[in-house]
Backbone as ProteinMPNN parsed JSONL, in Angstrom:
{"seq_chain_A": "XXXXXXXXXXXXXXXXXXXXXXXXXXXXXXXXXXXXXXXXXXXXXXXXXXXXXXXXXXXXXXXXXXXXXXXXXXXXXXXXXXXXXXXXXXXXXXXXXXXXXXXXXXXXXXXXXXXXXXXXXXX", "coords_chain_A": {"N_chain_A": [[132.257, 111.603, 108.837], [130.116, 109.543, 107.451], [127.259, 109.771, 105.626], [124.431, 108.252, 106.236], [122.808, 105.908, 103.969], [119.712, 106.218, 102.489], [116.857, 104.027, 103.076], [115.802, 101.213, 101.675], [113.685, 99.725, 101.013], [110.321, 99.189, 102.891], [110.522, 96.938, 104.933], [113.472, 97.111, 105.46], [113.598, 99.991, 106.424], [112.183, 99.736, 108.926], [113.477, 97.412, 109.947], [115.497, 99.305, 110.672], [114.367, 101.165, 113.107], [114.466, 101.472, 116.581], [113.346, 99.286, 119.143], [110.848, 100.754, 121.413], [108.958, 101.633, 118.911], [109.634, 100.395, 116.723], [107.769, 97.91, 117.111], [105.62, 99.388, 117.016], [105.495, 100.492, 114.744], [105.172, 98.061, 113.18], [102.813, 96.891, 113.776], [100.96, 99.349, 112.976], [101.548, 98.923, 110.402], [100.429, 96.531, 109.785], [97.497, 97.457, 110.0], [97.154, 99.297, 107.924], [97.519, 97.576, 105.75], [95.767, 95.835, 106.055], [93.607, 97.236, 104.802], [93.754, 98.352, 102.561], [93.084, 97.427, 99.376], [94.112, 94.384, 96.978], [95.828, 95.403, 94.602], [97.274, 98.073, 95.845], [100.75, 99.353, 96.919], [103.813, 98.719, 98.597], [106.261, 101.509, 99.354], [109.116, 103.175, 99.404], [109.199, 106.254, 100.428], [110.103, 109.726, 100.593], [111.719, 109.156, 101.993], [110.552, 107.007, 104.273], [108.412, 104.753, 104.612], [105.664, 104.164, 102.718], [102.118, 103.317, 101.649], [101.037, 102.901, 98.671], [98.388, 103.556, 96.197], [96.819, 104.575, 93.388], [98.579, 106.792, 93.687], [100.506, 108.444, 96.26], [98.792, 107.144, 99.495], [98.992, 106.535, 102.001], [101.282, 107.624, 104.945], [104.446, 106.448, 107.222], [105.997, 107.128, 109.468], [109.012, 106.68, 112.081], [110.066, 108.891, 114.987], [112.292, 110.573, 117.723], [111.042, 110.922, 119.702], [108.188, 110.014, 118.495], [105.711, 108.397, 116.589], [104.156, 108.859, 113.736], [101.744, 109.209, 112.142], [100.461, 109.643, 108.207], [98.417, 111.257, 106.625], [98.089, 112.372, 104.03], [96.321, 113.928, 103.495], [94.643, 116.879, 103.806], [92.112, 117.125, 103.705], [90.695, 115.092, 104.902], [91.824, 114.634, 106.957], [90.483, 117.029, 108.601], [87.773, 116.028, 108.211], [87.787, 114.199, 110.122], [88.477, 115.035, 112.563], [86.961, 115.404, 115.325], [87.381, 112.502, 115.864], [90.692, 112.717, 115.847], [90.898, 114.447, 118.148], [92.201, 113.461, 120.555], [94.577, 113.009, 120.023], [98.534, 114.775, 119.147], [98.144, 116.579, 116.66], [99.407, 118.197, 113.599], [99.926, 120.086, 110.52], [99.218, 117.984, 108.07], [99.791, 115.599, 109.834], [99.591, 113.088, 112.195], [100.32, 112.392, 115.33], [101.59, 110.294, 117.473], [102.331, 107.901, 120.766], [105.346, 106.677, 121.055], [105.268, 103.953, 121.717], [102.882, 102.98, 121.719], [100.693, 102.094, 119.272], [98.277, 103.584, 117.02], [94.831, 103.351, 117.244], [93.585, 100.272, 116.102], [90.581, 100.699, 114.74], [90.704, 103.539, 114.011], [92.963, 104.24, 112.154], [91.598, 101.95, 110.307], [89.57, 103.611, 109.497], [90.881, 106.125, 108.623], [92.425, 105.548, 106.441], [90.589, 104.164, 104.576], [88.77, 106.369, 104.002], [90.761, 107.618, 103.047], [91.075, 106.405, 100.939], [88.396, 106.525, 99.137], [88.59, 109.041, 98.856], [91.142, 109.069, 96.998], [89.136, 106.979, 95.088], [87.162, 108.46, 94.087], [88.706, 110.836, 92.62], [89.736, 109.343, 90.474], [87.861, 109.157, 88.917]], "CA_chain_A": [[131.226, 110.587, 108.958], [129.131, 109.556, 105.851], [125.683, 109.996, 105.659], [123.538, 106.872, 106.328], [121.551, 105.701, 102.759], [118.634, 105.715, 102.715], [116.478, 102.207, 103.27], [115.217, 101.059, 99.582], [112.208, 98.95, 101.466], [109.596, 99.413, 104.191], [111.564, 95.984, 105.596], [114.933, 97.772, 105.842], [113.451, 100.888, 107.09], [111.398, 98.939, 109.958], [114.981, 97.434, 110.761], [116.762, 100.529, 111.506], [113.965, 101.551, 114.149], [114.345, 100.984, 117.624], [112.104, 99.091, 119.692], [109.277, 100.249, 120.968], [108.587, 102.031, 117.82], [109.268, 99.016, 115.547], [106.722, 97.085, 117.253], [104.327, 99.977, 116.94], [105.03, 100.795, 113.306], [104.776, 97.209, 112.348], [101.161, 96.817, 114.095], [100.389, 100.435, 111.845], [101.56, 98.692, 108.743], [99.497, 95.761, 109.266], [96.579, 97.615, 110.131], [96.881, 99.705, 107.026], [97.735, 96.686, 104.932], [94.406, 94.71, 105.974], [92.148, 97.927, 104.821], [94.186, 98.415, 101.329], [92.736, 96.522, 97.781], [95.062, 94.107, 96.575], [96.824, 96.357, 93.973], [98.162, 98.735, 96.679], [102.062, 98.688, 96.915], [104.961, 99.573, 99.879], [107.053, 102.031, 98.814], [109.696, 104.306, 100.235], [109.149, 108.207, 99.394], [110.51, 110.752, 101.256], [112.716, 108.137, 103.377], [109.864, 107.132, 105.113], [107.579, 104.234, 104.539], [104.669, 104.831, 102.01], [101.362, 102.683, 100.802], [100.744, 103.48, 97.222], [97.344, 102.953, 95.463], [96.542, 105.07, 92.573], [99.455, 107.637, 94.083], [100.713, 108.085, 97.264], [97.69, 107.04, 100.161], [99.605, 107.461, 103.615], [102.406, 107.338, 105.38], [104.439, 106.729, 108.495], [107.395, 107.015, 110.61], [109.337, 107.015, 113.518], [111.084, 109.761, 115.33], [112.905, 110.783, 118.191], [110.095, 111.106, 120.628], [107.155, 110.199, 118.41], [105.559, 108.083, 115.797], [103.637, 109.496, 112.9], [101.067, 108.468, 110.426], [100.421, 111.038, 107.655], [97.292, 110.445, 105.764], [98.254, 113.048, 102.999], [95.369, 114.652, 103.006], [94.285, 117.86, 105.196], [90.211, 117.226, 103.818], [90.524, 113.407, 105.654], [92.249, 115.27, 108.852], [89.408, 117.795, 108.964], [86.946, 114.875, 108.735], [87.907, 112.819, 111.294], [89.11, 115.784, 113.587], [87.039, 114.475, 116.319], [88.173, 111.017, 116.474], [92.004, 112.634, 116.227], [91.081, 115.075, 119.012], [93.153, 113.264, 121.738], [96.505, 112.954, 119.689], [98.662, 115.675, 118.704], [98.165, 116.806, 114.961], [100.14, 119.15, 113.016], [99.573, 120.281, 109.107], [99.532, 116.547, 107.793], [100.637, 114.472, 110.329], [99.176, 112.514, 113.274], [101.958, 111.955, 116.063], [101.086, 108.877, 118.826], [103.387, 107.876, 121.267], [106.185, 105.642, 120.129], [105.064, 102.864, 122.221], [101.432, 102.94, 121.954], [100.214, 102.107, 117.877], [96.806, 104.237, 116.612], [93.141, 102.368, 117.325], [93.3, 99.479, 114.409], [89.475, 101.009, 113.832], [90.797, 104.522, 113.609], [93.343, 103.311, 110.948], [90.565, 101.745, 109.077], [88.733, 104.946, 109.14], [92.147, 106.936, 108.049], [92.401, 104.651, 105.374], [88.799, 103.863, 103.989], [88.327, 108.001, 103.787], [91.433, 108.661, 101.617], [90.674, 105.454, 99.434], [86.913, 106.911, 98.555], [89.178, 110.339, 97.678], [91.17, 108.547, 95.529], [88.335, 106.451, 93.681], [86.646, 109.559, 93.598], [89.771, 111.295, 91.365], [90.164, 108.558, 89.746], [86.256, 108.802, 88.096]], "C_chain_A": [[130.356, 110.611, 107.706], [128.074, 109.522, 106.389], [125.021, 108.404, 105.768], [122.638, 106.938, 104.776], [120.747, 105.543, 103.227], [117.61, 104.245, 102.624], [115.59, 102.424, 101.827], [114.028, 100.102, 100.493], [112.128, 98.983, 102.573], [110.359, 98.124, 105.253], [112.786, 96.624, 106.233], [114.781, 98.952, 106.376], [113.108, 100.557, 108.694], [112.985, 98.699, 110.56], [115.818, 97.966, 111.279], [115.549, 101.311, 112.286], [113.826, 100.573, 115.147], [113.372, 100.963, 118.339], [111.922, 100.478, 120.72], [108.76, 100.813, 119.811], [108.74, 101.109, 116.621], [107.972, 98.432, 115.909], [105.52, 97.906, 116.79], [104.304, 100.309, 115.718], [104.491, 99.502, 112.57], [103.107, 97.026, 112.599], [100.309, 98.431, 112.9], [100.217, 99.887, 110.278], [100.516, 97.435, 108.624], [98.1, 96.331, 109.125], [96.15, 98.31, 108.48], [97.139, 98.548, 105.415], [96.172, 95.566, 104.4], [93.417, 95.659, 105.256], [92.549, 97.744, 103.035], [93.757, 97.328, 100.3], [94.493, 96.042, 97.477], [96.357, 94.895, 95.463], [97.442, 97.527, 94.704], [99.34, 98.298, 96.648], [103.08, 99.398, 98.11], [105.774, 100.276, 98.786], [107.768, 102.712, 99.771], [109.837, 105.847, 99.831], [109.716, 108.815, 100.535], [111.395, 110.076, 102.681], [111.814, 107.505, 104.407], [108.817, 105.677, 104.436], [106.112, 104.567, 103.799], [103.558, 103.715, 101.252], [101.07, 103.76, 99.608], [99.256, 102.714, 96.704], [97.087, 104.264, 94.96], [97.288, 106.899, 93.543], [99.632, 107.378, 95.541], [99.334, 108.212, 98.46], [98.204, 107.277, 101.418], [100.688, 106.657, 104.107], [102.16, 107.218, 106.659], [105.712, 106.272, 108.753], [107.832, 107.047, 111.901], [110.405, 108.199, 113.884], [111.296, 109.858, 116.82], [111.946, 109.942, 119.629], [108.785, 110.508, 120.509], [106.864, 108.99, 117.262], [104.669, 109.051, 115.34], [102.293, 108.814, 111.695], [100.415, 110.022, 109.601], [99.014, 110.466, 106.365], [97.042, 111.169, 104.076], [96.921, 113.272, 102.271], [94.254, 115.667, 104.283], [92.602, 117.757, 104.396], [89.892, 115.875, 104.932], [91.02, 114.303, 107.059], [91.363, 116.298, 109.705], [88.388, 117.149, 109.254], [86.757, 114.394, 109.804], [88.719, 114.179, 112.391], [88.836, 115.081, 115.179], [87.31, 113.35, 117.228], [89.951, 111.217, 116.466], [92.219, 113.578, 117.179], [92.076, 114.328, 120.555], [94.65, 112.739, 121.247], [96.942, 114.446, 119.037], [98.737, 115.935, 117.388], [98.59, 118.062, 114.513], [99.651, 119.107, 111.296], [100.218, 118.438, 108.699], [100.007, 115.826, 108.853], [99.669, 114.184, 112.053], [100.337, 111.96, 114.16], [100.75, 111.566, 116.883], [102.34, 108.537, 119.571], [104.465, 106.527, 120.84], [105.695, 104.342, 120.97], [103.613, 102.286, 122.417], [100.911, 103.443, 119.914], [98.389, 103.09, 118.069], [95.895, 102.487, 116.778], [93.437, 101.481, 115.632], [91.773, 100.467, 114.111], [89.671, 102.474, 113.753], [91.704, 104.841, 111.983], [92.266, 103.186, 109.972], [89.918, 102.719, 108.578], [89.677, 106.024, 108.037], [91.987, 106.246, 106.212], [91.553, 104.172, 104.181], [88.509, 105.384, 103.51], [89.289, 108.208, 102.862], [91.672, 107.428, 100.238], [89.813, 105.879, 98.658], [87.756, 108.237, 98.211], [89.719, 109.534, 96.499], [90.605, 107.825, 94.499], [87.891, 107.465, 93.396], [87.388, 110.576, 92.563], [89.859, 110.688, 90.199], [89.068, 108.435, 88.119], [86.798, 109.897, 87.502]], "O_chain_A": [[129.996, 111.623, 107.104], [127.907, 109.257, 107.58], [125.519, 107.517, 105.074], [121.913, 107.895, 104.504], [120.63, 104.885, 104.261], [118.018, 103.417, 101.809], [115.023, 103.346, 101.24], [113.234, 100.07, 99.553], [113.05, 98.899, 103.384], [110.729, 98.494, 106.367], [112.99, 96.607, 107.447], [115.802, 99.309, 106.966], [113.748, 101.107, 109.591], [113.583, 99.443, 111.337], [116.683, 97.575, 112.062], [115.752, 102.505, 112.065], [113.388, 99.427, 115.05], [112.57, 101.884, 118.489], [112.886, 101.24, 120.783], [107.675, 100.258, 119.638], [107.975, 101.142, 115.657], [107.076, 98.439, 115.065], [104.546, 97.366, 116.267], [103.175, 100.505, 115.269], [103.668, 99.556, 111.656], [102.295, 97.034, 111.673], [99.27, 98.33, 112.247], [99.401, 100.124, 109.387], [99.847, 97.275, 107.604], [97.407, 95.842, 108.233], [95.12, 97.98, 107.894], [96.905, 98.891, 104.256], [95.739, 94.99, 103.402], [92.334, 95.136, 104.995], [91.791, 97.117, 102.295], [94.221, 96.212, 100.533], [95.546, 96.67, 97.589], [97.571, 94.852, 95.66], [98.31, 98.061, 94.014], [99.497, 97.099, 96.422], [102.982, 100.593, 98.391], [105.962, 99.85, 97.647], [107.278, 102.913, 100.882], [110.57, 106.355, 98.981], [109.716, 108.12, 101.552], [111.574, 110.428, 103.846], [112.317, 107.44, 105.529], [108.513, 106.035, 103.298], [105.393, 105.327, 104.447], [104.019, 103.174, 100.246], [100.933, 104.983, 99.63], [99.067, 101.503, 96.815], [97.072, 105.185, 95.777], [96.585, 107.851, 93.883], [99.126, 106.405, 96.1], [98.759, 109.3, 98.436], [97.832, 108.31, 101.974], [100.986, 105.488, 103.861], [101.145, 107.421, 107.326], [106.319, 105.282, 108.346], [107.093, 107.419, 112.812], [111.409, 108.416, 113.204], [110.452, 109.195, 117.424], [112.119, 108.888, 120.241], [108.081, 110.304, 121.498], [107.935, 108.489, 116.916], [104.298, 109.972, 116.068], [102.292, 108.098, 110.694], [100.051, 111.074, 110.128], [98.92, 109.527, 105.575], [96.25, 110.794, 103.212], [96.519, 113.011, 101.137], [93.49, 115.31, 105.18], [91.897, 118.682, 104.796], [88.892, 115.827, 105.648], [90.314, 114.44, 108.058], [91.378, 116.464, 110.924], [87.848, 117.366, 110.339], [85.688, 114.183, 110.377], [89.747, 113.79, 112.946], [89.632, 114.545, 115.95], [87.424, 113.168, 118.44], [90.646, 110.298, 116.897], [93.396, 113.863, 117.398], [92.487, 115.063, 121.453], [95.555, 112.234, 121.911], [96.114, 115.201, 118.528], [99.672, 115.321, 116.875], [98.116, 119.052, 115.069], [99.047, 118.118, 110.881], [101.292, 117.911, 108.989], [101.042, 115.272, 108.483], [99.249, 115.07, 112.798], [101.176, 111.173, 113.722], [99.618, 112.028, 117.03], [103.41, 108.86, 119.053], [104.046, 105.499, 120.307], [106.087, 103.422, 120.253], [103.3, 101.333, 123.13], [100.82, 104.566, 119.418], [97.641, 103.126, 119.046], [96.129, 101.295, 116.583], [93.472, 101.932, 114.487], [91.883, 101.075, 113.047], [88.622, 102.96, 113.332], [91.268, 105.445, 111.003], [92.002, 103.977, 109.066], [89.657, 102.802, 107.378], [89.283, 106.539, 106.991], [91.468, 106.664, 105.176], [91.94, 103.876, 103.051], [87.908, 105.45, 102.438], [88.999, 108.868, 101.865], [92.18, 107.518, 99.121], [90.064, 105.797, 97.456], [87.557, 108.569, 97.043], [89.161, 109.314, 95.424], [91.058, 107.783, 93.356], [88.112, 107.726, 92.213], [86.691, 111.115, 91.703], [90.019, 111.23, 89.106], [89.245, 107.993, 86.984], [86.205, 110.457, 86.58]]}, "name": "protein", "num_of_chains": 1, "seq": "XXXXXXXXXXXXXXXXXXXXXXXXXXXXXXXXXXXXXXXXXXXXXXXXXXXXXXXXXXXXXXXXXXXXXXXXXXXXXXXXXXXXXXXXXXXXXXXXXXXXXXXXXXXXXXXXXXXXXXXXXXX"}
């Protein structure tokens, strides 16, 4: 059996997950799409779906059991601990249930916190 390639765009990745986790990654990607400055870009890194603005800003996938958003950055996951106290969190990664997308205003929060890191690098 050959190996499956990997998907060259967040489109073609989205396509090879099964519902209910499509529906819930696409509601993730919009949410993180509406917070992102126009020069942000989709990318695929690590096989996985990835916004880019001034490096990689956060991810997310689907798996077996679980979705994921990864905000690639354990100072933003310490931050916001409280508001991710009722999902399970592991070193980087926020898992939700595949059929149930993250709070759009927790998102924004995810999102808005590791933008102000990266302007802050960026100075």
């Amino acid at each position: 059996m050959r190996p499956t390639a990997p998907p060259s765009s967040v489109d073609q990745y989205l396509d090879g997950v099964p519902e209910p986790a499509r529906e819930t990654l696409e509601k993730i990607r919009a949410r993180i799409l509406a917070v992102v400055p126009p020069a942000a870009t989709e990318a695929i890194s690590y096989r996985i779906p990835t916004v880019r603005y001034k490096g990689a800003l956060v991810a997310y996938a689907a798996f077996k059991h679980h979705c994921s958003l990864f905000p690639m950055s354990l100072a933003v996951m310490r931050n916001l601990a409280p508001d991710l106290a009722p999902y399970e969190t592991a070193k980087g990664t926020i898992r939700f249930p595949l059929d149930k997308p993250l709070p759009a205003a927790l998102v924004r929060k995810i999102v808005k916190a590791r933008l102000v890191e990266k302007e802050r690098r960026g100075k």
